[in-house]
C-alpha positions, 0 to 999 in steps of 0.5 A: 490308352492301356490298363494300369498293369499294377490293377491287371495284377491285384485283379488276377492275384485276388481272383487267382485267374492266370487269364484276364478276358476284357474289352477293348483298350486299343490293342488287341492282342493275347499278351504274355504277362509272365508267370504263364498269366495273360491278358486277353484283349479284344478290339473296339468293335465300332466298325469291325468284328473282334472275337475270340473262340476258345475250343477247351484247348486254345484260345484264338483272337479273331480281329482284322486289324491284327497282321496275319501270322502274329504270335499274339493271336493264339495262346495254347493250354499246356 
């Protein structure tokens, strides 16, 4: 099961956020939503860590079940 993208909208349009932080939905990943806004999604965390580090530059999603080398684990501050 995934979020209802019409609430991740109101959401972020209400707060005026332009990056939405949330547990898991089953599909860990940074996914792009257009209009340089995203939803950051970490994993379940029942038998393996899910973690994102964010450095002031970058945000970065640590989660085993994610390939190696996907695109969806780090999205870059402009």
């Amino acid at each position: 099961m995934d979020v209802n993208h019409k609430e991740v909208d109101r959401v972020m349009a209400k707060f005026r956020v332009n990056y939405l932080l949330h547990g898991h939905t089953h599909r860990p990943a940074i996914h792009d939503l257009g209009y340089e806004q995203y939803r950051i999604v970490l994993g379940d965390w029942q038998k393996q860590p899910s973690f994102i580090i964010f450095d002031g530059y970058q945000f970065q999603l640590f989660d085993p079940r994610i390939p190696e080398g996907s695109t969806a684990t780090t999205l870059k501050l402009s």
